[in-house]
N, C-alpha and C positions, 0 to 999 in steps of 0.2 A: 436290687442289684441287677445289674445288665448280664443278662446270658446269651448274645448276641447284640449285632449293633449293624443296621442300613442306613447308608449315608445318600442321600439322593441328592441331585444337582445343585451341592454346597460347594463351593471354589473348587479346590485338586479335581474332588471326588465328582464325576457323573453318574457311577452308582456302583457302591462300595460294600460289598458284604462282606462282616465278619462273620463268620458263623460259630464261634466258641470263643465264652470270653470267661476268665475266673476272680478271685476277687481282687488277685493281685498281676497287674497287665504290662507287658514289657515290649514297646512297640520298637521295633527298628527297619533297616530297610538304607537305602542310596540317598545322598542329597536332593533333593528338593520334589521326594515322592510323596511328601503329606503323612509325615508322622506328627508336625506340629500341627498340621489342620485336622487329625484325629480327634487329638487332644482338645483342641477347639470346639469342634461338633458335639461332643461330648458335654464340655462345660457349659456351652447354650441350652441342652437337654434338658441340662440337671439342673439350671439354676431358676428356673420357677418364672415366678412375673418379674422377676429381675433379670429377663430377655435381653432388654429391648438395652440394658443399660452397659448389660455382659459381651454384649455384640460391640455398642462402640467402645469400649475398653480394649477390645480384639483387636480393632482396625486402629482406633489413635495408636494402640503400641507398634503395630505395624507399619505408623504413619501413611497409612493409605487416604487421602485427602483428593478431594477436589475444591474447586476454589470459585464461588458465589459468585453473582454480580458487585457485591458492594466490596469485593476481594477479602471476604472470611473465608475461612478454612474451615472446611465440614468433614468427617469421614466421610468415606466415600459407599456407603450401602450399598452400591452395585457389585459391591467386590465379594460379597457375601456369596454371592449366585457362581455358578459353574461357566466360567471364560467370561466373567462380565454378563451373564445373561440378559436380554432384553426384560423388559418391566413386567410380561403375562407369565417370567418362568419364577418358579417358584423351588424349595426345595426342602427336606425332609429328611429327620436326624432321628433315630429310635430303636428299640429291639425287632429282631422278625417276628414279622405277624402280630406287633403290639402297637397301640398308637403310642405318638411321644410329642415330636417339636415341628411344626410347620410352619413357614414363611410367603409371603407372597407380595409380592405390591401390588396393592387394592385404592379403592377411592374413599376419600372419610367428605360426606358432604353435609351441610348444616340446610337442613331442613323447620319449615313453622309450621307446626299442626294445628287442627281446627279449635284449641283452645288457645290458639298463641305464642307458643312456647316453643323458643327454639332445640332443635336436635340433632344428634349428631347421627348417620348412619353409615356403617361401610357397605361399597357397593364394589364390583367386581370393577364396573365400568361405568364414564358418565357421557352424557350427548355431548357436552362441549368442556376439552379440559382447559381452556381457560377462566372455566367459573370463578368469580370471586367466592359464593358458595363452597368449594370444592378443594380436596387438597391431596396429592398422591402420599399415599405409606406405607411404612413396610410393618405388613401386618402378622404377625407372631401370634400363633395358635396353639396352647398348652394344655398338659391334663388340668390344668388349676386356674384357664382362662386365657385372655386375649391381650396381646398389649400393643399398641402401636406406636409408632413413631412416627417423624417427618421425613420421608424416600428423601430430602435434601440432607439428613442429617441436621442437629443441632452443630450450630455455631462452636470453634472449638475452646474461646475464652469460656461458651456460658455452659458448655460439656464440663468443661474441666471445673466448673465453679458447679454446678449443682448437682453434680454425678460424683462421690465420696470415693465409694467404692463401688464393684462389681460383681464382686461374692457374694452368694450367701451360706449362711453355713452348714446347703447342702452339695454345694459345690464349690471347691478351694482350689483356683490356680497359679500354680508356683512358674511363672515362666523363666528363661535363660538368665536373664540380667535382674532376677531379684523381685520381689513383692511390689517393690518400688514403683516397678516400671507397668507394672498393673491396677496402679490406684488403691494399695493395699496398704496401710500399715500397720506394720508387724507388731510395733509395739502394741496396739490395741490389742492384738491376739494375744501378748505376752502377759495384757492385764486381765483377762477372761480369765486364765488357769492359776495367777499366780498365786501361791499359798494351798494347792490343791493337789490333788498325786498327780495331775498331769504333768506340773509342774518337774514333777521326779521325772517323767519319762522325759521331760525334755534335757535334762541335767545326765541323766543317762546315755541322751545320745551324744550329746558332746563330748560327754567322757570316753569317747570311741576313740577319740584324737586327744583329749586330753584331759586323765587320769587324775590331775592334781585337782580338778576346777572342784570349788566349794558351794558357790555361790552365784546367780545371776541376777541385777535387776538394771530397769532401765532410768536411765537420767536424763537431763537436759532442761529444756521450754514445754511451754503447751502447743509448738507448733512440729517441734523436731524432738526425739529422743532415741537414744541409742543404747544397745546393751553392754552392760559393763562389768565384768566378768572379775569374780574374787577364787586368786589361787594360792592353794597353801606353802604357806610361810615367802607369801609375795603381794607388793602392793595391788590394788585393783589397776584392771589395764582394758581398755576398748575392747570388745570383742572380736572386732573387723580387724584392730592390729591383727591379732593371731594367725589372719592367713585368711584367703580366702574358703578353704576347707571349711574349719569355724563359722563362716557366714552362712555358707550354701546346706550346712548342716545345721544350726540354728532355726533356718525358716524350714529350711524341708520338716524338723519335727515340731515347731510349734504350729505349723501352719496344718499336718498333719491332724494335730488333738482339740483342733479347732474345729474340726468335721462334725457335724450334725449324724447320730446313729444314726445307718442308713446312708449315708450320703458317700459323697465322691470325690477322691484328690488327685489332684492330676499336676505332674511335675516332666518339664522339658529341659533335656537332657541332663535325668537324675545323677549323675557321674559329675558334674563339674564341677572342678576343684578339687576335688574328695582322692585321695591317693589309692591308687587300686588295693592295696595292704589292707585298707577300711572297708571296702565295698562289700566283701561276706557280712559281716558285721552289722552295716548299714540295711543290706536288705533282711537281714535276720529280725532288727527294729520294724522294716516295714510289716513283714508279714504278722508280728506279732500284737502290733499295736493295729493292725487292718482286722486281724481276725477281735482283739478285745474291743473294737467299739464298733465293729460292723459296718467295715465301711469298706468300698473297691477303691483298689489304687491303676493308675494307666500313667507309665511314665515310658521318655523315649532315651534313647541311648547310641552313642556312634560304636560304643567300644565290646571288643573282647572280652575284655576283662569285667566290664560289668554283666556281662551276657553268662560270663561262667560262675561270676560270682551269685548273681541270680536263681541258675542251676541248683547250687547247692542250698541253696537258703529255699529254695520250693521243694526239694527233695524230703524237706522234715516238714512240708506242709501236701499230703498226697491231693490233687485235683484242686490245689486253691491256684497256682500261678501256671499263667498262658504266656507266653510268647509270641505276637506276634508279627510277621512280616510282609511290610507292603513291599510293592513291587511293579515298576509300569510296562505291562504285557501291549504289546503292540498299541498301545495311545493311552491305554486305559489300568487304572491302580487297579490292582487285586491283591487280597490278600490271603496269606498262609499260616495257617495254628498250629502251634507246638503244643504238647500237654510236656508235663515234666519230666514224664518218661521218655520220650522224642527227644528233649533237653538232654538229658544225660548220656541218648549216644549220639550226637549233634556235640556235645561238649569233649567227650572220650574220643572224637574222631577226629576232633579240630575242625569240622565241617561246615564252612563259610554258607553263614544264612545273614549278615549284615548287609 
C-alpha cells in the first residue's frame, strides 16, 4: 500500500508530491488540475507487466491519437510525458524514496551474434535512426520487469483486437463513463464472485438504493450481457433501467471485490449518479470492504456533499482516509493532505478545499 506517491514528468504533473496517503484517498481540486491524471499514474504503477497495455487504454479512452502514413490511427505515446515531452524525457510514478514505474523512449535494435542468432537489445541511442535494424519504444521499467512497446503505438483496429483488457487484478480502474469505456467487462467480474460472499457484498451495496433487490444475474450472448435485477413480488427488469445510480453502483462494488489482496481501485468521479442521501452509505461500503480485503482506494470528486459524506465514514475509520487537494500554484500542481481530523473542522466550518 502506497504511503506517499511522486509523479515526475508524467502529462499535468512535472513533479508532484504527495506526501500522505491512507488506504482510502479522496482526491479533489479545480478543473483540469490532474485529479484524473493522479488516478492514472497510479494505475500504471500498480498494474504490473500489464504497463504497456494499461497506458493505451489511457490514451484510446482519451482518444489521444495521431495518425500514420498509411492513415491508421495510433494513440498517441507522446502524451504520456509532461507538455508532450521530446523523446530523451522520460518520467516516473512511485512512493518517496521507493523505486516503482519508469518510462522512457529508448532504442530496441536487432542485432546477430557470433553464433548467428538474431537479438533484440535496448539502447539509450543508436548512430543512425533510420536503421532498418532499429525501432524507437516506449520503454517501461517495473519492480517485476521491463516491457516495451512501439513509441508509434499499435494500430487502433489491431489495439482494440488484441488488447481485452487493461486491468489486472492488482489494479481496477473504474473511470467516468463506465467499465465499458476502459476495455473492461463487468460481466466477467460479475462471474468471478458469483455464488461466493462477494457476491453478498455486491447485493449489499445496491441495496443502499434499492432495499427490495433479491437477486442479480447476468444474461444475453457470449458477446454482450447485462445484469438483470430480480425484485420482490416484481417481475425481473435491466438493471441500467433502475437509473443510473444502480449502474454507477453495480460496478463501483463489483469492480471493487474484484481487487487482488493488496492491490488498488481507483474510481473517477466516485459521486456520479449516486444521490447525495446514499453517499454516507456508500463510503461506509468503501472503507469497509477496503480495510476486509486490504486494498487502497483513490477516488476523485467535484462535490460537497461527497467530501462531507467522506468525513464521516473516515471518522469510524481513525488514520485510514486522506484527502487530497491538488492545486496549480503558479504553473505548477501541488498538493495538500487532510487527515480526518482536518476533515472534520474543514467540514464543521464549511471551509472550501474543492
Amino acid at each position: 500500500m502506497l504511503d506517499s506517491l511522486q509523479i515526475n514528468g508524467f502529462r499535468t504533473f512535472d513533479r508532484l508530491t504527495v506526501p500522505t496517503l491512507g488506504r482510502v484517498n479522496l482526491i479533489v481540486g479545480k478543473n483540469n488540475v490532474g485529479k484524473t491524471t493522479l488516478l492514472e499514474a497510479v494505475h500504471l504503477l500498480n498494474s504490473g507487466l500489464a504497463v504497456a497495455e494499461a497506458a493505451h487504454h489511457l490514451l484510446d479512452r482519451r482518444q489521444e491519437y495521431r495518425v500514420d502514413e498509411e492513415d491508421e490511427r495510433r494513440v498517441d505515446l507522446t502524451s504520456l510525458f509532461h507538455l508532450g515531452a521530446a523523446r530523451a524525457e522520460m518520467f516516473e510514478v512511485g512512493a518517496l524514496g521507493a523505486s516503482g514505474l519508469s518510462a522512457r523512449s529508448q532504442w530496441r535494435i536487432r542485432e546477430r551474434g557470433d553464433d548467428g542468432e538474431l537479438r533484440l537489445r535496448i539502447v539509450d541511442e543508436v548512430a543512425d535512426e533510420d536503421e532498418a535494424d532499429s525501432e524507437s519504444v516506449l520503454s517501461f521499467s517495473t519492480p517485476h520487469g521491463r516491457r516495451t512497446v512501439p513509441m508509434d503505438g499499435l494500430p487502433q483496429r489491431v489495439f482494440r483486437r488484441r488488447v481485452v483488457r487493461a486491468d489486472t487484478d492488482g489494479s481496477v480502474f473504474l473511470p467516468l463513463a463506465g467499465f465499458e469505456a476502459n476495455g473492461v467487462d463487468s460481466a466477467k467480474f460479475w462471474d468471478r464472485i458469483a455464488l461466493t460472499e462477494r457476491e453478498d457484498d455486491v447485493l449489499e451495496a445496491l441495496r443502499l438504493i434499492e432495499p427490495s433487490l433479491e437477486r442479480l444475474v447476468m444474461v444475453g450472448g457470449p458477446r454482450y450481457r447485462r445484469p438483470l435485477a430480480r425484485l420482490k413480488g416484481r417481475e425481473p427488469l435491466a438493471l441500467r433501467s433502475m437509473g443510473d445510480g444502480m449502474s454507477r453502483l453495480f460496478e463501483l462494488a463489483v469492480g471493487l471485490v474484484n481487487v487482488a489482496r493488496g492491490g488498488t481501485f481507483l474510481i473517477d468521479e466516485v459521486d456520479s449518479g449516486l444521490h447525495f442521501a446514499a453517499l454516507q452509505d456508500v463510503w461506509r461500503l468503501v472503507f469497509k470492504m477496503a480495510t476486509q480485503l486490504d486494498l487502497q482506494v483513490f477516488a476523485t470528486t467535484h462535490s460537497w456533499d461527497c467530501i462531507e459524506a467522506f468525513q464521516v465514514a473516515a471518522s469510524a475509520h481513525p488514520e485510514e482516509g486522506v484527502l487530497v487537494r491538488l492545486a496549480n500554484v503558479e504553473g505548477s500542481v501541488q498538493a495538500e493532505c487532510f487527515s480526518e481530523a482536518d476533515l472534520e473542522v474543514i467540514t464543521r466550518g464549511s471551509i472550501e478545499v474543492r
